[in-house]
Each structure stands twice: as structure tokens, then as C-alpha cells.
C-alpha positions as CSV (number, residue, x, y, z in Angstrom):
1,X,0.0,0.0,0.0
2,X,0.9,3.4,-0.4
3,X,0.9,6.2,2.5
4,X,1.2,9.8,2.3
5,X,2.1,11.5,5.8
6,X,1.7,15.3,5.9
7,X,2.9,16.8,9.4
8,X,3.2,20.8,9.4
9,X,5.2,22.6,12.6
10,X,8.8,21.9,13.8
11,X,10.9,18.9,14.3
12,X,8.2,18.0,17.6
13,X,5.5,17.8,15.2
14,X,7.5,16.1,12.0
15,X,9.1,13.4,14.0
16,X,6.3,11.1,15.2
17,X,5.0,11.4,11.1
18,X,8.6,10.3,10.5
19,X,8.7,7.2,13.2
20,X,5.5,6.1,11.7
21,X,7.0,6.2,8.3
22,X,10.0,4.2,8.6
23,X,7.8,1.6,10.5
24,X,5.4,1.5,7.9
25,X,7.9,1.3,5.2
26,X,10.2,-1.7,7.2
27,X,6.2,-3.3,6.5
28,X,7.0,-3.5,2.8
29,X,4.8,-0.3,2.2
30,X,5.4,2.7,-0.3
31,X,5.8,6.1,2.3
32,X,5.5,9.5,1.0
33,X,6.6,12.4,3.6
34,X,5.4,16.0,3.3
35,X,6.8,18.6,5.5
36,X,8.0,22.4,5.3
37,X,11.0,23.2,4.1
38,X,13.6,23.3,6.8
39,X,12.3,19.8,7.7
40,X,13.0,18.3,4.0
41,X,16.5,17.5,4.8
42,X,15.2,16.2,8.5
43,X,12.8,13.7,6.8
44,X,15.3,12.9,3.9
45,X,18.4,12.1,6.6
46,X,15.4,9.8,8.6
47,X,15.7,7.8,5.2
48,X,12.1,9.3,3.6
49,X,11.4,10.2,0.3
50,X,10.4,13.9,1.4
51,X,8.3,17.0,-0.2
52,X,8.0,19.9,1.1
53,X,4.7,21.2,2.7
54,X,3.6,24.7,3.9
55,X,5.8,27.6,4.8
56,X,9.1,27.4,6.9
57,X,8.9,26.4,10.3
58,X,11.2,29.4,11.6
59,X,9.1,31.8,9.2
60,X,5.9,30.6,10.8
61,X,7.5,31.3,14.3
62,X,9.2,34.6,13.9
63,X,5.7,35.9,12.5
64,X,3.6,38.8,14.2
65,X,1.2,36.7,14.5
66,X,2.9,34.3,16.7
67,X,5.4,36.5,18.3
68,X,3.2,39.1,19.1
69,X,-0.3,38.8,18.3
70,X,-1.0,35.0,19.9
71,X,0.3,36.7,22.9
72,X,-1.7,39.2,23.1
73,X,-4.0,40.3,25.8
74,X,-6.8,40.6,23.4
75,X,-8.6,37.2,23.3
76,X,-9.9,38.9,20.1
77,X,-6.5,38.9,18.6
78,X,-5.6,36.2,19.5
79,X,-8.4,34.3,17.9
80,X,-7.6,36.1,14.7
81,X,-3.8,35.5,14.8
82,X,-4.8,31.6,15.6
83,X,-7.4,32.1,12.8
84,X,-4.3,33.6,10.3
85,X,-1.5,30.5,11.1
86,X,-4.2,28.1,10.7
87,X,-4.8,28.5,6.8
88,X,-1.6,29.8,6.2
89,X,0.2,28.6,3.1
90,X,-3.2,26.6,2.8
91,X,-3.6,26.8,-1.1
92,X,0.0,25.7,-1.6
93,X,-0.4,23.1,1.4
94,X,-3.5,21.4,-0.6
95,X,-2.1,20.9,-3.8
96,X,1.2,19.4,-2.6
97,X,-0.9,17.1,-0.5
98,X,-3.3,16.6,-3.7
99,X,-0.4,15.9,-6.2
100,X,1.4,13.6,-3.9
101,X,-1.9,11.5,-2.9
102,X,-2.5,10.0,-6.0
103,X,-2.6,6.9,-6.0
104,X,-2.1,6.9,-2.0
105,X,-4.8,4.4,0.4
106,X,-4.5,6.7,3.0
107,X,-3.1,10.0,4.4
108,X,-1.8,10.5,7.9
109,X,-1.7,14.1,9.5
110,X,-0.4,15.4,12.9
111,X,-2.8,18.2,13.9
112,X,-1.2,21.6,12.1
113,X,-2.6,21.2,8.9
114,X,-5.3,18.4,9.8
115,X,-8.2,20.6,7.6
116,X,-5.9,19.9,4.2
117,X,-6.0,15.9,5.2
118,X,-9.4,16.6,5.5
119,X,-10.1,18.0,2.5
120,X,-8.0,16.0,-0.1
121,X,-8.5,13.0,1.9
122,X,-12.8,13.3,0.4
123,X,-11.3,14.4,-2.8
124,X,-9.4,11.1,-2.9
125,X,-11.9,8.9,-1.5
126,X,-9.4,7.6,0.9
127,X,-9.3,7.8,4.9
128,X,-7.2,10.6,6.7
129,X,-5.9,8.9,10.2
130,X,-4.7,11.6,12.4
131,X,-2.1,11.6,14.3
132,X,-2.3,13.9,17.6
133,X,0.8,15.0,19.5
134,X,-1.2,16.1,22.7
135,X,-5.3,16.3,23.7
136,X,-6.9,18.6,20.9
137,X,-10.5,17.1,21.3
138,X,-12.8,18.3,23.6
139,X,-12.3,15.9,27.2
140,X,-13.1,16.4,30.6
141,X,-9.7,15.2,31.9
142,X,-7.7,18.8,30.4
143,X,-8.5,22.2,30.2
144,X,-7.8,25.0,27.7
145,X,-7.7,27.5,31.1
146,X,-4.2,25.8,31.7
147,X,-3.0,28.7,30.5
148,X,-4.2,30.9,33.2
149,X,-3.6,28.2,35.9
150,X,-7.3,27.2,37.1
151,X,-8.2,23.8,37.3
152,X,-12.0,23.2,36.6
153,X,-14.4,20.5,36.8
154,X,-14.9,18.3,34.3
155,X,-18.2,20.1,32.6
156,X,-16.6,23.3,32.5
157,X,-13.2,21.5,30.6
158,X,-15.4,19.9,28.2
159,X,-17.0,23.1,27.5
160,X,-13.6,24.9,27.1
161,X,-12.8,22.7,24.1
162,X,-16.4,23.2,22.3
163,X,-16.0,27.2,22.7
164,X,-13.1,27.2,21.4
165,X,-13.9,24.8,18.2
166,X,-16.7,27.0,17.3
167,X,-14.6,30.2,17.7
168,X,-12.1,29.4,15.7
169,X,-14.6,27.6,13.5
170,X,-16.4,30.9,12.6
171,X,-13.5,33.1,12.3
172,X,-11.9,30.7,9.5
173,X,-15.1,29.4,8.1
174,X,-14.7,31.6,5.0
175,X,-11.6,31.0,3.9
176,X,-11.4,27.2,4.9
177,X,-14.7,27.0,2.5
178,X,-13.2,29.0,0.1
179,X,-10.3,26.7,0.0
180,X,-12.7,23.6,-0.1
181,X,-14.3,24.8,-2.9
182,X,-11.0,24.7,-4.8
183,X,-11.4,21.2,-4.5
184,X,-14.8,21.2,-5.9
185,X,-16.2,20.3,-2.1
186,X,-19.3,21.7,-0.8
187,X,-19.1,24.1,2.4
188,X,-18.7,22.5,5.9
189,X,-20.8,23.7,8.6
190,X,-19.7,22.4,11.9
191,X,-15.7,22.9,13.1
192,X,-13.6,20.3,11.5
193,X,-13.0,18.4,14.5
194,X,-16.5,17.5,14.4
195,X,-16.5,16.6,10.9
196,X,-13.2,14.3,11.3
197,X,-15.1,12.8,14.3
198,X,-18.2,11.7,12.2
199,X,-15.6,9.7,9.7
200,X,-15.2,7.1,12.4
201,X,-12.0,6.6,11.7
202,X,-9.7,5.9,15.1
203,X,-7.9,9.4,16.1
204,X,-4.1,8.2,17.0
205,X,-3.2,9.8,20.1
206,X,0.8,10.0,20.2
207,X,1.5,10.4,23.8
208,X,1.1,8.0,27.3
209,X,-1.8,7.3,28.7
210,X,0.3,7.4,31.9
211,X,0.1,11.1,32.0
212,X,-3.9,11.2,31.0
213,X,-5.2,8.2,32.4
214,X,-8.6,9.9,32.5
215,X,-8.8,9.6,28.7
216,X,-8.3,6.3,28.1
217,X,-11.4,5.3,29.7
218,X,-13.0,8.7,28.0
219,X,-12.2,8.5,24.7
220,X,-11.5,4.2,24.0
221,X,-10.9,3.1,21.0
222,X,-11.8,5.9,19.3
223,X,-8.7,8.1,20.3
224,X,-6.2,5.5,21.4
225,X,-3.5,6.7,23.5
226,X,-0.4,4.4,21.9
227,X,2.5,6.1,23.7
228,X,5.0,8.6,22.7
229,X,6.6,8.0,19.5
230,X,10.5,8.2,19.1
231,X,12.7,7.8,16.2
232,X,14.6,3.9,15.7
233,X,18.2,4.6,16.2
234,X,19.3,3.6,12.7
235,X,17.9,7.3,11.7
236,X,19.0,9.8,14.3
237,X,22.8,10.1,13.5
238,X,20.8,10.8,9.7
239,X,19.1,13.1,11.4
240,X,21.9,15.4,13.0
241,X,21.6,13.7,16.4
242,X,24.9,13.3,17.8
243,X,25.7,10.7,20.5
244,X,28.3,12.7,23.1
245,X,32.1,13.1,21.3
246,X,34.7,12.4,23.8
247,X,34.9,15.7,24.9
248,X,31.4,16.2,25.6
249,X,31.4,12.7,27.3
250,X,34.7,13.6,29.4
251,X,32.6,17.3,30.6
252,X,29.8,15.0,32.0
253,X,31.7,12.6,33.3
254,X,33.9,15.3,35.1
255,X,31.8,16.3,37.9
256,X,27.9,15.9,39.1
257,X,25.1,15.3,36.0
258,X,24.2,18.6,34.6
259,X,21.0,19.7,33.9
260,X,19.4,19.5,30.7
261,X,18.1,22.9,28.9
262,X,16.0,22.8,25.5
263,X,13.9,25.0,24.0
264,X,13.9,24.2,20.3
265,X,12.6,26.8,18.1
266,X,10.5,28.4,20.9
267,X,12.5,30.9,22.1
268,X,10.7,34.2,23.9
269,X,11.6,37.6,22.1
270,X,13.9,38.1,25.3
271,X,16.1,34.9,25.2
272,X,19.0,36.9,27.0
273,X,16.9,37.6,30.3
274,X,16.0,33.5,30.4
275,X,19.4,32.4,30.0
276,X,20.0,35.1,32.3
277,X,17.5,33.3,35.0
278,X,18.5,29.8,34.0
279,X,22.8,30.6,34.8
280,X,21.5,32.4,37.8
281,X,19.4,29.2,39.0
282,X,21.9,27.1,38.3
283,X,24.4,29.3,39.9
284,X,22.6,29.3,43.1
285,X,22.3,25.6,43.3
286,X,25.6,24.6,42.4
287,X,24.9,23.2,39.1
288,X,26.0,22.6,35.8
289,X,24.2,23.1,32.5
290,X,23.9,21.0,29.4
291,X,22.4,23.4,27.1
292,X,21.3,22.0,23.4
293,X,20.7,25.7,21.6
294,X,19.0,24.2,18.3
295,X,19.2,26.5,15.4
296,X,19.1,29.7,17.7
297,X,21.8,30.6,19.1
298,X,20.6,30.4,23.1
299,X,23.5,31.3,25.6
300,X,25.5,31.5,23.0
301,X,27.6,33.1,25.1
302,X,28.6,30.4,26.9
303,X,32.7,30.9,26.4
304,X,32.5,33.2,28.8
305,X,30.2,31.4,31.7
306,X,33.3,29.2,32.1
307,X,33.4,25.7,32.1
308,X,29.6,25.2,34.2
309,X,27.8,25.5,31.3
310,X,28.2,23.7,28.1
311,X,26.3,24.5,24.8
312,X,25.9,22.1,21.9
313,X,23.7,22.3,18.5
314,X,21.8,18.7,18.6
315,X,22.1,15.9,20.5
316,X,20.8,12.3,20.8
317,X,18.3,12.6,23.5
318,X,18.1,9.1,24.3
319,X,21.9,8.6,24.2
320,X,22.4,11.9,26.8
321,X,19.9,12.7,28.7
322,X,20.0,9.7,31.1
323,X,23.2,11.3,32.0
324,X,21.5,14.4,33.3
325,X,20.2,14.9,36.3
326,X,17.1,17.1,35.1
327,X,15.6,19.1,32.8
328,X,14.5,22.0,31.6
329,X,12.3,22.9,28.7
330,X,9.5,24.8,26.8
331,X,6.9,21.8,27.1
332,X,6.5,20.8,23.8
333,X,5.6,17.3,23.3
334,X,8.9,15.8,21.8
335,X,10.9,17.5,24.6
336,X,8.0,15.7,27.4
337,X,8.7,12.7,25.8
338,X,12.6,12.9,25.9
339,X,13.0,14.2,29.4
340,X,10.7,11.5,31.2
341,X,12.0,8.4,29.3
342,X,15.5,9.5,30.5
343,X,13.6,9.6,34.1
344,X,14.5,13.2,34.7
345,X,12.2,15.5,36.6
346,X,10.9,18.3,34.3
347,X,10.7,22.0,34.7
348,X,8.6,23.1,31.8
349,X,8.3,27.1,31.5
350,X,6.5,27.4,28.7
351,X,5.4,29.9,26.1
352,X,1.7,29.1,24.9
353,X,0.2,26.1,22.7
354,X,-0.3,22.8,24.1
355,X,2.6,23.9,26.2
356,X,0.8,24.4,29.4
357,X,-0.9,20.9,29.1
358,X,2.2,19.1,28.9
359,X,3.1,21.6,32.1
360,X,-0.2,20.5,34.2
361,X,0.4,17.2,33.0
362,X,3.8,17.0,34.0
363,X,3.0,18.8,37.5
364,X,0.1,16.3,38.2
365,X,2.0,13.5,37.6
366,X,4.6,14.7,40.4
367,X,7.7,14.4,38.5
368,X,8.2,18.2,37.7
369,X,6.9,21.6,37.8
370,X,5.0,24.0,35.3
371,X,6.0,27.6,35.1
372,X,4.3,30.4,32.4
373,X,7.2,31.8,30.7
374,X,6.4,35.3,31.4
375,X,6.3,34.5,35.2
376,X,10.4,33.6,35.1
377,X,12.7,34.9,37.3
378,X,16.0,34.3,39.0
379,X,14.6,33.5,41.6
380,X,11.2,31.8,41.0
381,X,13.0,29.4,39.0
382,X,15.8,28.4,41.1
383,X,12.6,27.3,43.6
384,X,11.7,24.9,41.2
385,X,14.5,23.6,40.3
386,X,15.3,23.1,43.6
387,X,12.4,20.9,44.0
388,X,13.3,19.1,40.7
389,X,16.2,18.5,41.9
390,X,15.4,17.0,45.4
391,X,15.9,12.5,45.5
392,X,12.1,12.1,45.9
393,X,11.5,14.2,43.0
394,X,13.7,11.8,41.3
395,X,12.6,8.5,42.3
396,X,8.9,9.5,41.2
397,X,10.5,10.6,37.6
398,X,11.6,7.1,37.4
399,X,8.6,5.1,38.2
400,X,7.1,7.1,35.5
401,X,9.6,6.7,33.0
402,X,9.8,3.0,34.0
403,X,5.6,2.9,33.1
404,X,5.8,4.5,30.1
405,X,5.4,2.4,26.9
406,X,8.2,1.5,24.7
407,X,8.4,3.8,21.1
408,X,9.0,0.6,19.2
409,X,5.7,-0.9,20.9
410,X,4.1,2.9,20.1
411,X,4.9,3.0,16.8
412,X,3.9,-0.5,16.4
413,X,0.3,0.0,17.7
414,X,0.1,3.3,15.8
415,X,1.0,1.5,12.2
416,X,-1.5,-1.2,12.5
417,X,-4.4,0.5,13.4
418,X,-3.3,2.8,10.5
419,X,-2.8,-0.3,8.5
420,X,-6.9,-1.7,9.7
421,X,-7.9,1.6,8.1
422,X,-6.4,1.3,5.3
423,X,-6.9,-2.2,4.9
424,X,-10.7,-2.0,5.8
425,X,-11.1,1.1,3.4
426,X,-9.8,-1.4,0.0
């Protein structure tokens, strides 16, 4: 069978399509990979044959919209600016995804970008299995208030997630219909999680059911939680992902485990004043720092912090951060993932998204702390650190990472319910 797997975003989003694709194509099937255009090489090194798909990742994020106006403290403009990076590069995203699913017995989407899988998916006649990174779909187990830090009864989290469909819903309607009729599709009246819902078609749910265990039972089969996905490790050196060189190995061998710091390419418009508050935390604890900087160039001024801190590009998660003694990190779902399968208790301070899920979640499971971005100081964050950093903090981080499911069982469970669809669909 052929598969087309369109996954929009930055290397979070992209690598759980890619996992899925090299397990699907180690099946003896034909894979297909569409992703923007800083990713091409990423999916190309994993081993896929790789198109690209949407706008640039780093574009996307260095936008008004998202730097400023999905931060604003005009729920207005923020809808609009959520509204604006939604349908984004839409027109160009539908027709790559149109030219290269011909032919194709199904197309798999992570969530940016789901309404084009939608679309070409009816055009095709073929399913569209997505493929979620975090809850998206209305639940009582999490809330889209998070972000402000309430916790709410389960009626009142539902009904976040059905507000927020149908606001979104009607400030894109227009243009998502305008690009449906493109397509030669009629209009769509209800939000498109609605619509993909009435398919029947199981929603993949890429993360552990040890951190929602409310969903399992809420959701069933019909948004199976499989488990975090990760990448075999026959593809990450093709990826970038570096093991630790000698001398890298020899600085964390030298003296107690460092502490992990991430942030990918979700950096705040300040990034001086957090490296500022991380050195100072880490100061005031008496720890080192193992800093992977990404393509930014976060503490880059580390040749003159001394021999503390130590910043590198990329590194193989699963190779070094077992040799860290905690981390710290924005909260997006491929840096959850990484942080407790090494077992290391999490600080997430993170920026906005499905961020501060990942920070309740993390929080509730009592193996880190959450921590709004905006709300970081010296000081505030060398408290919680501190408590990352204490040994019961550290046993509980194990006994979760020791729960959690394999990514080779994952990705396994996520390919053949993808291949039942398929299958069942012939």
C-alpha cells in the first residue's frame, strides 16, 4: 500500500510522522513524507522520500502573529492571529498534498494542517488517520484555562474545548470553504473536529496514557492513547543527532550530572533575560548546565560562563539525557517525551500552545513543575528547580519513565491501526 504523511510545525510535530513512516515502510509499504521546508532534509536524513509542505517552520514562528499577536492580551487577537497561522500557506499546502496522494490508500496528519488531510482526503476517497501529539479534542480530563492556571471540573473543561472549536470555527469558516471549494467540495458547517469525528476513523493519540489516564477510559478506541513516538536509532545520526564526542562525554563525566536545557525553536523575544535566569538558577544551586541551543543561538555566550555550562547544537536525546540529572524545557511534546524516558524530573516554563498541558500534566504527575514563561525569574526558578532537583522528585520521575510504553511498541500499535484503516477502506 501506499501512504502519504503530511505533518506541518517543527521537528516536535515532524518526527512522530517520520517514526511512523519508517515503521510503515520496514512493512514493505510505499511512504511519502510532506513537511515544510527546513524539515525536508530532517525527513530525507530519517531515510524518507520527502516534499515539502507549507511555509518554513522558523518563518511561521518569527511571524507577528505568533510572536506578538497569539500573545496578546486581546482574546480577540488572538483568535484572529490563531485564525491567520491556521490557513496559512493553505492553497499551496492542498495541492502538494493533492499531487502527492494520488494513488495513496490513505493519508496520515499530525494536527497543524489536519483541515488539508481533511479536505484531499474526500477528494481522494481515501481515509485521513490523524495523528495527535497532545489532547486537541474536547475531554473532561484537560483544560484550555491551563494557560491561566485554574483547574475546573470536568463540565466546565469539556466546554472549554467546544467554545473554542466553534470560535475558531467561525473566524476561519470563510476562507477554509473558500479553499474547499477549490477542491470542488461543498461548504462545511460544523468545526472540522466535528467533521473528522463523524468519519469514524480511530484518532491516534501519540502520547502516554500514563500522563492522562482519564482519557483512556474517556475517549477508548476511538482516540487510542499508543505512547510517545521516538525515532529507531538507525535514523537519528541521519538526522543530526549526535551521541556525546569524547569531549562532551569527558565534561559530563567530570563532575555531578548537569542539567538538561532545551527550548527548540521556541525561544521568547527576550532569550538573554531566560538564559539570564537559568545561569542564575543554576548558579545558586551549584549546578551545571547541558544546554542544546538548536538552530538559535541560546546562551550563546557560553565561552564566557566558564566551564559550568556547556552548549551544543543537537544531541541524541536518548543517548544523553540519562546522563543528566534534570531538565529543563518549553513543554512541547517531543521534549516531554525525551526528558521523562531518561527519568528526569521536568521543569517546563513554557510559552503558549499545548505547552501548558504538557506543564499540568507534568505537574500532576509529580515528577516536575510548570511555570508560564512570562512569570520567570531568578529566583522563582531556582525554587523549582530546587524541587526538581530533590531524590524524591527523582525516584517519582523514574517510576514514571519506568511505566511508560516503549516507542518501538508505540509506533507499532500506531502502524497497525493505521494499516486496519487502510486495509478496511480497499
Amino acid at each position: 500500500m501506499k501512504f502519504v504523511l503530511a505533518a506541518n510545525g517543527s521537528r516536535g510535530d515532524v518526527q512522530p510522522a517520520v517514526a511512523v513512516g519508517l515503521e510503515l515502510r520496514s512493512r514493505g509499504h510505499d511512504v511519502v513524507l510532506l513537511a515544510p521546508p527546513n524539515m525536508q532534509e530532517f525527513g530525507t536524513g530519517a531515510g524518507l522520500s520527502t516534499s515539502v509542505y507549507g511555509d518554513s517552520t522558523r518563518a511561521v514562528l518569527e511571524s507577528d502573529a505568533v510572536r506578538t499577536r497569539l500573545k496578546s492580551a486581546d482574546p480577540r487577537a488572538r483568535l484572529a492571529a490563531a485564525t491567520e497561522i491556521t490557513v496559512r500557506g493553505g492553497r499551496q499546502m492542498q495541492q502538494a498534498l493533492l499531487d502527492a496522494s494520488e494513488g495513496a490508500d490513505a493519508i496520515i496528519s499530525t494536527s497543524a494542517g489536519q483541515e488539508r488531510a481533511h479536505n484531499v482526503s474526500q477528494v481522494r476517497g481515501i481515509p485521513h488517520v490523524p495523528l495527535h501529539l497532545c489532547p486537541i479534542r474536547r475531554n473532561s480530563t484537560t483544560s484550555l484555562l491551563s494557560q491561566a492556571g485554574v483547574d475546573v471540573s470536568g463540565p466546565i473543561a469539556s466546554a472549554s474545548w467546544t467554545v473554542v472549536e466553534w470560535l475558531l470555527w467561525k473566524a476561519s469558516k470563510r476562507a477554509e470553504n473558500d479553499l474547499r471549494s477549490e477542491l470542488g467540495l461543498g461548504p462545511m458547517r460544523t468545526p472540522f473536529a466535528t467533521a473528522i469525528a463523524a468519519t469514524g476513523i480511530p484518532e491516534i493519540q501519540a502520547y502516554d496514557p500514563a500522563l492522562f489516564p482519564g482519557l483512556v477510559s474517556e475517549w477508548g478506541d476511538r482516540r487510542p492513547l499508543v505512547g510517545f513516538l521516538g525515532l529507531p536509532a538507525s535514523a537519528r545520526e541521519g538526522v543530526g543527532d549526535v551521541s556525546a564526542d569524547d569531549d562532551l562525554s569527558e565534561w559530563i563525566a567530570a563532575a555531578d550530572a548537569p542539567v538538561y536545557v532545551g527550548f527548540g525553536s521556541m525561544l521568547p523575544k527576550n532569550p538573554d533575560r531566560l538564559g539570564e535566569a537559568i545561569v542564575a538558577a543554576a548558579d545558586q544551586l551549584g549546578v551545571r548546565l547541558l544546554v542544546a541551543g538548536g538552530w538559535s543561538d541560546f546562551l550563546g555566550n557560553a565561552g564566557e560562563l566558564g566551564n559550568r555550562v556547556r552548549v551544543v547544537k543537537h544531541i541524541d536525546h536518548d543517548a544523553v539525557l540519562p546522563r543528566c540529572r534534570a531538565a529543563i524545557h518549553h513543554g512541547g511534546a517531543g521534549s516531554v517525551a525525551a526528558s521523562l524516558r531518561a527519568g528526569l524530573p521536568t521543569v517546563v516554563t513554557w510559552i503558549g500552545a499545548d505547552q501548558p498541558i504538557w506543564g499540568r500534566a507534568v505537574a500532576s504527575a509529580h515528577v516536575g513543575s510548570s511555570l508560564p514563561l512570562s512569570r520567570v525569574t531568578p529566583s522563582r526558578l531556582t525554587d523549582v528547580l530546587r524541587g526538581a532537583l530533590s531524590p524524591q522528585r527523582r525516584v517519582t520521575a523514574t517510576q514514571l519513565r519506568d511505566r511508560l510504553i516503549a516507542p518501538s511498541i508505540a509506533v507499532s500499535h500506531a502502524v497497525d491501526l493505521v494499516e486496519r484503516v487502510a486495509s478496511g477502506s480497499r
